[in-house]
Structures are given as C-alpha cells and as structure tokens.
C-alpha positions in Angstrom: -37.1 6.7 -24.6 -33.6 5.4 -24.0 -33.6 2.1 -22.1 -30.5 0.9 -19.9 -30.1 -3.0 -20.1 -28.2 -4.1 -17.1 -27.3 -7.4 -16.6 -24.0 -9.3 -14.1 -22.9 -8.3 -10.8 -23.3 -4.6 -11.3 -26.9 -4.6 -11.6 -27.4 -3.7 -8.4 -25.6 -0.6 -9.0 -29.4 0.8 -10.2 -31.5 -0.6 -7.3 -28.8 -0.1 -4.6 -30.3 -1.4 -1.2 -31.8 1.3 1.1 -28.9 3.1 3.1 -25.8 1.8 0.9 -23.1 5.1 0.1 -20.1 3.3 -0.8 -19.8 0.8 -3.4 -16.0 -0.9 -3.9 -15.7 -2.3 -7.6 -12.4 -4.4 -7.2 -11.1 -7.6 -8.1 -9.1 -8.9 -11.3 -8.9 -7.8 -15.3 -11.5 -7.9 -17.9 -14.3 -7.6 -14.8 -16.4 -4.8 -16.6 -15.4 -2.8 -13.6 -14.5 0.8 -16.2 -17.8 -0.2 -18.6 -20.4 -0.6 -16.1 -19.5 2.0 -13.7 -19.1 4.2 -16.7 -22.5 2.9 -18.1 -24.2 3.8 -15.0 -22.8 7.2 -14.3 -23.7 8.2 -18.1 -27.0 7.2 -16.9 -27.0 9.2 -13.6 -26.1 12.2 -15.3 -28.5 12.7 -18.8 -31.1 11.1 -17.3 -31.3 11.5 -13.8 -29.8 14.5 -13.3 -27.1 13.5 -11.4 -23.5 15.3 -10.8 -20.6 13.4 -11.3 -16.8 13.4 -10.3 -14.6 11.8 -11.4 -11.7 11.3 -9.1 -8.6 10.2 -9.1 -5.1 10.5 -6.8 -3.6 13.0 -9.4 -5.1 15.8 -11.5 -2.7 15.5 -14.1 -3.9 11.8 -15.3 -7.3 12.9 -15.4 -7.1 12.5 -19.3 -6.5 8.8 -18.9 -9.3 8.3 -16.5 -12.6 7.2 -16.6 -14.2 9.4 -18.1 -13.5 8.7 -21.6 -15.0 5.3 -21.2 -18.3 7.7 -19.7 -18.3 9.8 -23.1 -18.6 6.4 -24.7 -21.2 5.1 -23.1 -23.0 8.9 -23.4 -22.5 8.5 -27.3 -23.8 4.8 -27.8 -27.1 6.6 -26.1 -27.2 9.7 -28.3 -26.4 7.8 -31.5 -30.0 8.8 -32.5 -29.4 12.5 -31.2 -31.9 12.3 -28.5 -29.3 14.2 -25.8 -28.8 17.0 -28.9 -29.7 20.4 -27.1 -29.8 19.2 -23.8 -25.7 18.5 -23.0 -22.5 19.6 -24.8 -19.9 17.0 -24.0 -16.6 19.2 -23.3 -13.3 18.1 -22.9 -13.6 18.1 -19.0 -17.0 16.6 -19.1 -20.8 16.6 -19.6 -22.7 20.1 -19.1 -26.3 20.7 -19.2 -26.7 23.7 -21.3 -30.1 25.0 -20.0 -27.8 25.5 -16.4 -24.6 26.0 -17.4 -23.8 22.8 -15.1 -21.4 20.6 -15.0 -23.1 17.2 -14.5 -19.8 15.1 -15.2 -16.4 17.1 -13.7 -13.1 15.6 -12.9 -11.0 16.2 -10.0 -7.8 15.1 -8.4 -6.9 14.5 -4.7 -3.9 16.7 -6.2 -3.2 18.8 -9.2 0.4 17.1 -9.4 2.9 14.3 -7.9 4.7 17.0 -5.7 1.8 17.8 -3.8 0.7 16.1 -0.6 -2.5 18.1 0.3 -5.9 17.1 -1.0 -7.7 19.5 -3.3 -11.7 19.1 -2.8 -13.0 21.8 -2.7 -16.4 21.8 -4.6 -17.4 18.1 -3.7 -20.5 19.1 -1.2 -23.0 19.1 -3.7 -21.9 16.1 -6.0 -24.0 13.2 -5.9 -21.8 10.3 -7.7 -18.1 10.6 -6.7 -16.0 7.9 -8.5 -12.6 7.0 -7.2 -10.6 4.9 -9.9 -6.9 3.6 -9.3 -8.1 3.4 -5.9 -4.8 1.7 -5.2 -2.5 4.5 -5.5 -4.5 6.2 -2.9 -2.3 4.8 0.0 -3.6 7.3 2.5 -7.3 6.9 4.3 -7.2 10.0 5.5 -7.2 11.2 2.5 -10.2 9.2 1.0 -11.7 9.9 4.1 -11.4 13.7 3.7 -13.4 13.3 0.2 -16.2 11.2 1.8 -17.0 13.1 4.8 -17.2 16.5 2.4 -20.0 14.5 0.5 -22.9 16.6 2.4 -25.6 15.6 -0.5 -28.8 13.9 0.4 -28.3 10.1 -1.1 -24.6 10.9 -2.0 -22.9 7.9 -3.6 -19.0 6.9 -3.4 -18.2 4.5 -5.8 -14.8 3.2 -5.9 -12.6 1.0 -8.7 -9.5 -0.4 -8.2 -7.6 -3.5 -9.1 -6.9 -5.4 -5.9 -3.9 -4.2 -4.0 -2.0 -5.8 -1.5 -3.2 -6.9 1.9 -1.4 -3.3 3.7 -3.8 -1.5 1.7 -6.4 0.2 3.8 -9.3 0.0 1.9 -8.5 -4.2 2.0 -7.5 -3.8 5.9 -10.8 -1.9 6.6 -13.7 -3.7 4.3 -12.7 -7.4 3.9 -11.6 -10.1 5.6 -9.2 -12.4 4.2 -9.7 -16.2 3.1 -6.1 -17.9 2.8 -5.8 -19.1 -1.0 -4.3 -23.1 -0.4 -2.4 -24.8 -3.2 -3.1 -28.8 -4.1 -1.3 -29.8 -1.0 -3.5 -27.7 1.3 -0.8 -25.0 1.9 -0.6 -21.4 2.1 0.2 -19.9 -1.0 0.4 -16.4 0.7 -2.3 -14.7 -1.8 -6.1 -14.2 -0.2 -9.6 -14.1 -1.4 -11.6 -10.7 -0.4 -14.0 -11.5 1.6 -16.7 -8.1 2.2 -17.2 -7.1 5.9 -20.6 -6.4 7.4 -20.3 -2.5 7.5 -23.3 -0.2 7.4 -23.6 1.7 4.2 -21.3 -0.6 2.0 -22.0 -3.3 -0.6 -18.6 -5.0 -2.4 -18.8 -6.0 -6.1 -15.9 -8.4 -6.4 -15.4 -9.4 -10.2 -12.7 -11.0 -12.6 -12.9 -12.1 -16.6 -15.2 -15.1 -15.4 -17.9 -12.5 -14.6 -17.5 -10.9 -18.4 -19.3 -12.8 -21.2 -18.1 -10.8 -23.8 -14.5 -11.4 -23.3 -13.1 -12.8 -27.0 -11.6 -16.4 -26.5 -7.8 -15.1 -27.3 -8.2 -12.9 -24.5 -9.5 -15.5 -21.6 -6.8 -18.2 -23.1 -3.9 -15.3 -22.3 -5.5 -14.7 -19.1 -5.5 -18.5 -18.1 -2.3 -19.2 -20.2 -0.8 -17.1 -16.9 -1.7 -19.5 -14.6 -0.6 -23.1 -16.5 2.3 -24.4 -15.7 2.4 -25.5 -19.3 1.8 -22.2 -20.7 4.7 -19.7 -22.2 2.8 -17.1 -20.5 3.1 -18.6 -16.8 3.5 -16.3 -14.0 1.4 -17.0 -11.1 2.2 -14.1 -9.4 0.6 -12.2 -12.3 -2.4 -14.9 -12.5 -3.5 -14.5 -8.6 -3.1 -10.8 -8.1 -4.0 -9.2 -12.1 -6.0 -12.0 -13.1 -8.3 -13.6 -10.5 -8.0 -10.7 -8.1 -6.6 -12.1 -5.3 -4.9 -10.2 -2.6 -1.4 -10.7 -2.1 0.8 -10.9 0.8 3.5 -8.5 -0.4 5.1 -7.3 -4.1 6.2 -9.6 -6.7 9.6 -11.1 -5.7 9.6 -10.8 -2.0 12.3 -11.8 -0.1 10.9 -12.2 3.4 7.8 -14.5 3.4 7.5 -16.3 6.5 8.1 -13.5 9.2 5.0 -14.0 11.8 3.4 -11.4 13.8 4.0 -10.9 17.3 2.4 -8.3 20.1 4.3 -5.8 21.9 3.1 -7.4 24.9 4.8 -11.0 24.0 7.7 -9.6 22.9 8.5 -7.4 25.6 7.9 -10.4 27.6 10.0 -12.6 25.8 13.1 -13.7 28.4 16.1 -13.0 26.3 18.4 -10.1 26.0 17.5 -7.6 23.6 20.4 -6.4 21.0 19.7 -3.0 18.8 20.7 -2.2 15.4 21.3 1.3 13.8 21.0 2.4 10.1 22.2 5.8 10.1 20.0 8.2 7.8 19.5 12.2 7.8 17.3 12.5 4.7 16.3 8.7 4.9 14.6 6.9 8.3 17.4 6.4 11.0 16.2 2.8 11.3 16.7 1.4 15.1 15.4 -1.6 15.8 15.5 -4.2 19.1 16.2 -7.5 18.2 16.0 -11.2 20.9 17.2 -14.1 19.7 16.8 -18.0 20.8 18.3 -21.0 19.1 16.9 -20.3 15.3 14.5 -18.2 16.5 14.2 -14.0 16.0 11.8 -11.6 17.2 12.2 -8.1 16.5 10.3 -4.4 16.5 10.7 -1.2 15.7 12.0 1.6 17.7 12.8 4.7 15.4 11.8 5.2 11.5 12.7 9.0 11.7 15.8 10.6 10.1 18.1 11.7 13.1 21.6 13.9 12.8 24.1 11.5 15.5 23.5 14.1 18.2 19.4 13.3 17.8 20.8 9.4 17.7 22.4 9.6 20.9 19.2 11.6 22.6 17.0 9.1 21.3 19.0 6.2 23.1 19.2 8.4 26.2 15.0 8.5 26.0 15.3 4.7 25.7 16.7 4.6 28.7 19.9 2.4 26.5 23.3 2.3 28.8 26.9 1.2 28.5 25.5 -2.6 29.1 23.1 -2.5 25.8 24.9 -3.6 22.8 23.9 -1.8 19.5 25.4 -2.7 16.1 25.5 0.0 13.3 26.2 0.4 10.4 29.8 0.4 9.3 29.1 2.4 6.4 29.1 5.4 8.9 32.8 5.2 11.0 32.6 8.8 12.7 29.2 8.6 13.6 29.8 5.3 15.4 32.7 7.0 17.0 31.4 9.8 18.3 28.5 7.4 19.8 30.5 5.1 21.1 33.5 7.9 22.8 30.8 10.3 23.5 30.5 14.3 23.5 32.8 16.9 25.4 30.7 19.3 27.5 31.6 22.3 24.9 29.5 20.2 22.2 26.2 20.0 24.7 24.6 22.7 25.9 23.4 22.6 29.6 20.0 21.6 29.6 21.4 18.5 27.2 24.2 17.8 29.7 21.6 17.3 32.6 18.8 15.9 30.5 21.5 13.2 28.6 24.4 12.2 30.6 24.9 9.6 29.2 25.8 11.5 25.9 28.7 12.5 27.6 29.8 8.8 28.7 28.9 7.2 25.0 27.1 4.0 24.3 28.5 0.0 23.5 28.0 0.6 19.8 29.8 -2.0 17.3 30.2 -1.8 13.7 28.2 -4.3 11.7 30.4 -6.9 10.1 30.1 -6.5 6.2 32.8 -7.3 3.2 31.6 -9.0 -0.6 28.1 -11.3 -0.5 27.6 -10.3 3.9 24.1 -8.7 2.1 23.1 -12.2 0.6 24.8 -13.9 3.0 22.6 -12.4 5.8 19.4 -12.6 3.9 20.2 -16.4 3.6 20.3 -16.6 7.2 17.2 -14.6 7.6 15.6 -16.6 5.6 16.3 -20.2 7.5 15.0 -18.6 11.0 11.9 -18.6 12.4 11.0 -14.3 12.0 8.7 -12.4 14.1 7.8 -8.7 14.4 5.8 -7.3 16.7 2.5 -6.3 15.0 2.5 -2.2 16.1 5.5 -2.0 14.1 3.7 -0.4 11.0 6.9 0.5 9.1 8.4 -2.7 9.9 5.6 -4.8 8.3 6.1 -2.1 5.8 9.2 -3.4 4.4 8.7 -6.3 4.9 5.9 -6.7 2.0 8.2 -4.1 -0.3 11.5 -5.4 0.4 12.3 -7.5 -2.8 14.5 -8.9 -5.2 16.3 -7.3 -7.9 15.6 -8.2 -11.5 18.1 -8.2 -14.5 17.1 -6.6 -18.3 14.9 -9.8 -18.7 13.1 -9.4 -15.7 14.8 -11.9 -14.0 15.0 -12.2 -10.9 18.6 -11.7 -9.4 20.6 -12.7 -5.9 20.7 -9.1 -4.4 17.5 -7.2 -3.2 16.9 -3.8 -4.1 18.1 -1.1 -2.0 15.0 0.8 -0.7 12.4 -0.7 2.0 15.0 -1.8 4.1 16.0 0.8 7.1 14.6 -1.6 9.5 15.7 -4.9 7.6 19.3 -4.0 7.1 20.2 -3.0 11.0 18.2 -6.7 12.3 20.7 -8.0 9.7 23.4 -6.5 11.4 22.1 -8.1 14.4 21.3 -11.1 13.4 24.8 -12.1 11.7 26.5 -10.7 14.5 25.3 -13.2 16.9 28.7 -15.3 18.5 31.2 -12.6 16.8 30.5 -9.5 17.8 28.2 -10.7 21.4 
C-alpha cells in the first residue's frame, strides 16, 4: 500500500472542504507550491484515478512545466515498482495502459506566443486542471473560458503562481489588500493578500517560512535580500519574490503617488480642462484631458486607440472639442498638427463627413508640445512634485502608470530616463502639464 504523508498548509489539498473548485497556491519562493501540488496530483492520478491537465499560457513551455516535478513525485512512489503494469509514464504524461488514457496531459491556453485565441478543447471531462505561471495569464476571460468548460462532477482548478502585481485579475478578484507599513508607520506601496470570502475558493498563501526543508544557505540568501547590511539587498526583490507581497507597480517605477479619482469628481472638478495628443497609427493615439490647480493635477483618459489624423480630428468632433479647447500634441508629428490645426478642404471629406464633422473643415486650437534636450526628465521631475490623480475608469491609464519605469544601464542600474513604452497617456499629460503659463 503506498501511503501519502502530507503535512504544512497544503494538507488540505486532500480533505478539501465540501463545495471548494478552485484552489490559488500563490505567494513567495521556496513555498513548496511546485512539490505539493505535484505530490497531490501524482496522487490523484495512480491512485484515484483522476485526469490531470496541466496548463499553462503557452503550449510551447509545456516541457518546463510542472509536470516534470509530477513524474518525480510518481517515481519516488514506484521506487518499489508497485505502478509497473498499470501506467507508462510518456513524454507528455501518465497513461493507464488497461484504457489507453491519458490520466496526466498537458495543454496550453495557446500552442505559441503569436496566437491570441485559447485552445481547450478536450477539458470537459478532466477532473484536476492545474494552471502554473498563473501570472502571465493577464486575461480573465481567458481563465474564465477554461473553468466554465470544466463540466466534471467535483472538477478541481488549482492554480500556482508567484504573486503578481496588484492589476492582476486574479489579485483584483480574490483578495483584498492589507497595506505593508515600514518602521515609521508608512506606506511602503507593496500589500499582503488577503483571501476574499467567495463560494467555491480556498487560498493557500505560502513563502520559505512555510518550508522546513529549506537548507540554511538558501533561507540566509533569501533574507540576505531584505538587510540593509547584506550584499544581496534589494527590497524590491525581498517583498514581491521573497515574502510574496503584492506590489503596487514594476520594479523601478517612476510615478508612485498618483491617487485615484471618479469620473464623477473629476468631471465635476471647476477648472478648465486642457487635452493632450500622442499621435500613433500602429501604437494607441493617446488623448487625454487634463485640470490643473495650484500644484495639483487630475487627469483621464479619452482615446487609447491607434487613429490615422483624419480619425483624430473625427474623434474630437465626437467630443464635442471646438476652436476654444486647447490641445497640445506632440511635436514629433508637424503635418499632422497642421492639418488639425488649418483643417481639411471639402475635396478631402466626403459629404456625409462634411455634415457629420464641420468642424473638420474649421480645424482645432492644437499646439505643439514644448520639447528640446532633458524636457522628458525635466517633465517627469515636475510630475513627480504634484499632487497626481486619475480618474479610476481609466483602465489603460492606471495601466501605465504601474509599467511606466525607469531605464537601467549594463549593471542594472537604474538610469535618469524612463523607458519608452507604457507611456501614450503619460507623455501627452506631460505635454500638458509643462505647458502650463507658456503655451495657455
């Protein structure tokens, strides 16, 4: 008889409370999360007859998944042969060979990075699905398309990951968020994940202090991360790998403070409201309205599409924008801003666009952004001493705002410049904002 000795959090994994379907495993490193998941779906599978996928966001890094660490846990419990005849263990997985079934598979929400669409088919009938690297699964909809083809009586979701930032859908839909304070009772802008009361889900939160069999070298690196004293510091690194914490953004972060708003307050916020434009076909056309008071901003999100200038100009017509609203673009795009700002010739519009936009004949009070040597730094700089708000529906905003970061040199180092991506929305408020008393 082969005997299963279960012993920390994950114990519960085997005597699951009536009703539970979805189990999270998150938190930190060296939490046992790969060994005792793999432990128990080894034991699902030979002994209980259980089928198993193994999932993860791409196909192609199946080999690296779990599943390994399941074929060592399967060979620790056939070292005395007693699964010989019953199961070959295949590359892809355990079969049984009196059925021919596969009792352990793999699959992939995609068979490779350039594909978008998720491939489940043959999922109805599992009863253990396992989702690792849960955090490059950005998309709920796609998670949600693999739970709700689970059709089996007592089907099982069980899904690892590392703890991802606080955007992440699986942390904005099953915990709440306890505010990590440093010695002098601030915010430190990392959170401890704290399991919501939801039907059907139990949370197993674990780190190396949940892992007795950690050797001592390992825990001093792991802690060594976290002192001050150590060559090893990197808090960052400490918070989010180490204890598990949830972070407010990417390592390096430029914009830290910015404070959510409603759409509600800000539209009723009494100051004038200035737009910026970041011109983009292939990338998001970012436009953005921006009110300003004293050392105060507030600012939301009006367009994250890519636009030609012609679908610019309709877009400000829709907005209802006139020769009184002030708009500062980018000055990295001259003839766009000219043609927005001297408008079209009737020959250029057809005649439903000449009575639906008028305007687009008139143009718009469109300004170049001021820019020259250090304006990006600069700019950031006086970002970064105002009080920032944006208004909480502006999902691609917020976006940027936890990806927008600084560059780092060969050594990792962090530099003075940001990197140039997450910012379609940042760069026009920018504009805005270090236009104020020049250019309005």
């Amino acid at each position: 008889m082969i005997k299963v000795k279960n012993t920390g959090p994950f114990k519960i994994l085997y005597n699951l409370p009536k009703g539970i379907n979805m189990v999270i495993c998150i938190g930190g490193r060296g939490g046992r999360k790969s060994y005792d998941v793999s432990k128990f779906c080894a034991k699902s599978a030979t002994i209980d007859k259980k089928r198993i996928a193994v999932l993860r966001d791409e196909k192609e890094k199946i080999r690296e998944s779990i599943l390994n660490e399941i074929f060592l846990r399967y060979d620790t419990a056939n070292q005395y042969g007693h699964f010989d005849g019953l199961y070959d263990k295949i590359e892809s997985g355990i079969r049984e060979i009196k059925t021919g079934s596969m009792l352990v598979f793999t699959m992939g929400f995609r068979a490779s990075s350039k594909e978008k669409k998720s491939n489940l088919k043959g999922v109805s009938d599992v009863d253990v699905a396992v989702v690792e690297e849960a955090e490059d699964i950005r998309s709920f909809q796609k998670f949600s398309t693999l739970k709700d083809s689970m059709r089996k009586p007592g089907r099982l979701v069980i899904v690892m990951l590392n703890t991802p930032d606080i955007n992440h859908w699986i942390v904005q839909k099953y915990f709440d968020l306890e505010p990590v304070l440093d010695q002098e009772g601030k915010a430190t802008g990392y959170f401890k994940l704290i399991p919501k009361k939801i039907e059907g889900f139990l949370a197993i939160i674990t780190s190396y202090k949940d892992n007795e069999f950690l050797p001592a070298d390992v825990i001093r690196d792991y802690e060594g991360y976290g002192d001050p004293n150590s060559h090893l510091y990197d808090l960052h690194y400490y918070f989010t790998q180490i204890l598990g914490y949830a972070s407010s953004g990417r390592r390096g972060q430029i914009l830290t403070k910015v404070k959510p708003i409603s759409l509600a307050d800000y539209v009723a916020l009494p100051y004038r409201e200035i737009y910026g434009l970041d011109f983009g076909t292939a990338r998001p056309a970012g436009l953005v309205g921006v009110k300003m008071h004293h050392n105060s901003s507030w600012m939301r999100q009006l367009n994250y599409l890519p636009k030609d200038t012609l679908g610019i100009g309709k877009m400000l017509c829709d907005l209802k924008l006139t020769g009184k609203d002030v708009i500062i673009a980018d000055s990295a795009n001259p003839l766009d801003i000219s043609k927005l700002r001297n408008g079209w010739s009737k020959s250029e519009l057809t005649p439903e666009d000449i009575e639906r936009y008028p305007r687009l004949i008139k143009g718009f009070h469109i300004l170049a952004a001021i820019k020259g040597p250090g304006s990006i730094e600069s700019g950031i700089r006086v970002m970064k001493g105002m009080e920032l708000y944006v208004v909480n529906e502006s999902v691609d905003f917020w976006t940027e705002i936890r990806n927008y970061i600084y560059a780092v040199d060969k050594n990792e180092q962090p530099l003075d410049e940001p990197v140039d991506e997450f910012n379609h929305l940042i760069d026009p408020s920018r504009y805005v904002i270090t236009a104020r008393g020049r250019l309005f």
